[in-house]
N, C-alpha and C positions, 0 to 999 in steps of 0.2 A: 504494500500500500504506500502509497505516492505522498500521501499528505498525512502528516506525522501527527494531525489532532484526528483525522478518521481513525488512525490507529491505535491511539492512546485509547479512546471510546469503545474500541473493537475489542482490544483485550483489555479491558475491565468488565465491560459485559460479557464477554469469554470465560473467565477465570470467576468468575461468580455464577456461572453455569456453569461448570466443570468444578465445583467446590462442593459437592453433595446434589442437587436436584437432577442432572443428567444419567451421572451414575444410577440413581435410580427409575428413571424414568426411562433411560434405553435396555432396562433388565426387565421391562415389563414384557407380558407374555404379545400384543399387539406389534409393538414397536419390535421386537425381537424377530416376527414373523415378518414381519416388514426389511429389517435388513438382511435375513437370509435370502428372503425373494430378490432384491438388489443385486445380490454378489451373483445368485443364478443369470439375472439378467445379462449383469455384467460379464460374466464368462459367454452366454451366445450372444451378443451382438458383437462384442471385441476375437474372440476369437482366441481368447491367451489359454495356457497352460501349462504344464507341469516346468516347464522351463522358463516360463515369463519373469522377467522383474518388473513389476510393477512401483509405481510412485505416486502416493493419494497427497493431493494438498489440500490443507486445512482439514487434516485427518481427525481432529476432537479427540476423543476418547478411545478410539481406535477401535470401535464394536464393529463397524462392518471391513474394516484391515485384515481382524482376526479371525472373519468367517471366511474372507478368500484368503488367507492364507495357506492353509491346506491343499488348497488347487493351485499352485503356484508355486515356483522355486523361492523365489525372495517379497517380500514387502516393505517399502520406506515408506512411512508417515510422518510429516512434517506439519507444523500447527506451532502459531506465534505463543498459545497461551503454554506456560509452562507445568499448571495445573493439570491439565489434559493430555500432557505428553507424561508427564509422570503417573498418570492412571491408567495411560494405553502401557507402559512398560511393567507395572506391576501387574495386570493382566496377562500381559501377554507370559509372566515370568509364571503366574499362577497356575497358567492352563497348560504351561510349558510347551509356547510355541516358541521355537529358536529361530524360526526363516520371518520374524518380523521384528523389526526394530523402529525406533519411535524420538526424531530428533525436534527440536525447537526451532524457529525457523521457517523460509519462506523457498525453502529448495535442498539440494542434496546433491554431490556427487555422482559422478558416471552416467550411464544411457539406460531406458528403461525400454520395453515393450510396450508397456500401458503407462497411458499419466491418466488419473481419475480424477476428479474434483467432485464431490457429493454435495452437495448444498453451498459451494464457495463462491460460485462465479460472480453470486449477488452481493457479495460482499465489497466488490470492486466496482472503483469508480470508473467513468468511461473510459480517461486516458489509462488505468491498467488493463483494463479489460482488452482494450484495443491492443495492447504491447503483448499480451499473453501468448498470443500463435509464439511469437517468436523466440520465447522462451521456451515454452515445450517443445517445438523444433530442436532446440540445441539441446533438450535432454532425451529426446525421442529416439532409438534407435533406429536402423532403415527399414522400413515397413511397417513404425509402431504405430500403435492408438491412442490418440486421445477420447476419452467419455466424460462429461458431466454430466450431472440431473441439478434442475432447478427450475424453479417457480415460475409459471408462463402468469405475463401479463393481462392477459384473457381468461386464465382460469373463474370457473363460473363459484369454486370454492370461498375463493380470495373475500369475492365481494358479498355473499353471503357470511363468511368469520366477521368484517367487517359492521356488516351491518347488525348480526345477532349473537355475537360473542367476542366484541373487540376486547374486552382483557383478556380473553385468551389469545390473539391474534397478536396482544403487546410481548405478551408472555412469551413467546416462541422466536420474535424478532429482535435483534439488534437495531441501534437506533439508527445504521448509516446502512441497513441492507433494503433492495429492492425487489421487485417482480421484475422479469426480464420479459422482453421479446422473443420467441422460438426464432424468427430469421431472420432477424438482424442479428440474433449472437451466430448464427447458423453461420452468416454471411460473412463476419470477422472472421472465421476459419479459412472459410472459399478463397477470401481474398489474397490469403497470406499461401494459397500454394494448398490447401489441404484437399483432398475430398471429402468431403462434409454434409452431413444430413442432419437433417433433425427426424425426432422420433417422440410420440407420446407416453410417458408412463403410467399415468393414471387419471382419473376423475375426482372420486371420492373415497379411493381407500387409505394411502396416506395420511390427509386429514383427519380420518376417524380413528387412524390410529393414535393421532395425538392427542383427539378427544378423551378417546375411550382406552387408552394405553391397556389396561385389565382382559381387554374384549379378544381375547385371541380369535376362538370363533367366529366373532363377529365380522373381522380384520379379513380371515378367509372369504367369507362371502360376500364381502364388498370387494375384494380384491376381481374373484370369479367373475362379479355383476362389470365390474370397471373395463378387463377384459371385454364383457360384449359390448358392452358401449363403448367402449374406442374402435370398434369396427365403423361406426357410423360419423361419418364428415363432419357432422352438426358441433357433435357431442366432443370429435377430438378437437376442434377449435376451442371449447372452454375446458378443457381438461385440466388437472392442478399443476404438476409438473413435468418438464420437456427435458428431454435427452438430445445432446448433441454428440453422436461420432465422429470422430474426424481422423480419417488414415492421410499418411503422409504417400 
């Protein structure tokens, strides 16, 4: 981050989310089914495996790091707050995963297969967002991936949280993150050389997972429903969150 007061605000809101509420909030039975479903995603749309190094930035707490771990030769997790990189490392020490490690920090050493960003991109002001391709170029090995997931500006979600559960919607937000566009971030990729798409990930199952975090059940069948409703045009236009791949 470019401007040293967005980021001063960024990890203090970080670090006071990664101080007790996350931790428990990402070990609930919804949100738990929600980041296994991710790391599946993320292994078929990218294509990585037993050999992949992958690179997540603004890794948190490192709960969906350590579910693709497994599928993957190495993991680096990198995340400014320092709270959160020390909760992804005692984790990962607990479950005794040894192919992921967990630095502080806005980058990493060597070439990966995959660069992922999970809820990050919104966190970046224009002028980074814009510079981003060319960063993950220079960490990208040749042929790698980059994926994000993040908050489409049109989701039909957003403006319902808004209108009938705004302290929850404060609750979840940072004070300098936004809802993005699907393509125009689509298009930041394209322009920089990548092949690039964008893609839907859901409607209303995410959200309810943060509603109802307890709702494992629940979580499953909105997930099922969200699938048939992303078949139809209408519906993937206000969907909650957008994927963008982008192979070099």
């Amino acid at each position: 981050m470019s401007d040293p007061a967005v980021r001063e605000r960024e990890l203090a809101y970080h670090e006071k989310l990664y101080s007790g509420f996350a931790q428990r909030h990402f070990a609930r039975p919804a949100v738990r089914l929600l980041r296994c479903h991710m790391v599946a995603r993320i292994l078929h749309l990218t294509g990585i495996g037993k050999g992949s190094r992958v690179l997540s930035l603004g890794c948190g707490i490192g709960d969906t790091e350590l579910l693709l771990a497994p599928y993957v030769a190495e993991v680096v997790g990198v995340d400014l707050s320092p709270a959160a990189v020390r909760q992804a490392r005692a984790d990962a020490e607990r479950h005794s995963i040894a192919n992921a490690r967990f630095e502080e920090g806005s980058d990493a050493e060597g070439q990966f297969d995959l660069i992922m960003a999970i809820f990050f991109l919104l966190h970046l002001a224009d002028d980074d967002l814009a510079d981003l391709p060319r960063h993950v170029h220079r960490r990208l090995a040749p042929g790698g991936t980059f994926y994000s997931l993040d908050p489409s500006r049109q989701r039909l979600s957003g403006a319902l949280g808004r209108l009938l559960v705004p302290w929850m919607m404060k609750r979840y937000q940072s004070p300098d993150e936004r809802e993005l566009d699907p393509e125009t971030t689509c298009r930041i990729f394209s322009a920089a050389g990548f092949d690039a798409r964008v893609e839907m990930y859901d409607f209303g199952s995410t959200p309810l997972a943060g509603l109802f975090p307890g709702w494992g059940w629940g979580y499953g069948f909105a997930r099922e429903f969200d699938d048939w409703l992303l078949g139809f045009q209408a519906f993937r236009k206000r969907g909650s969150n957008f994927e963008i791949v982008a192979k070099e």
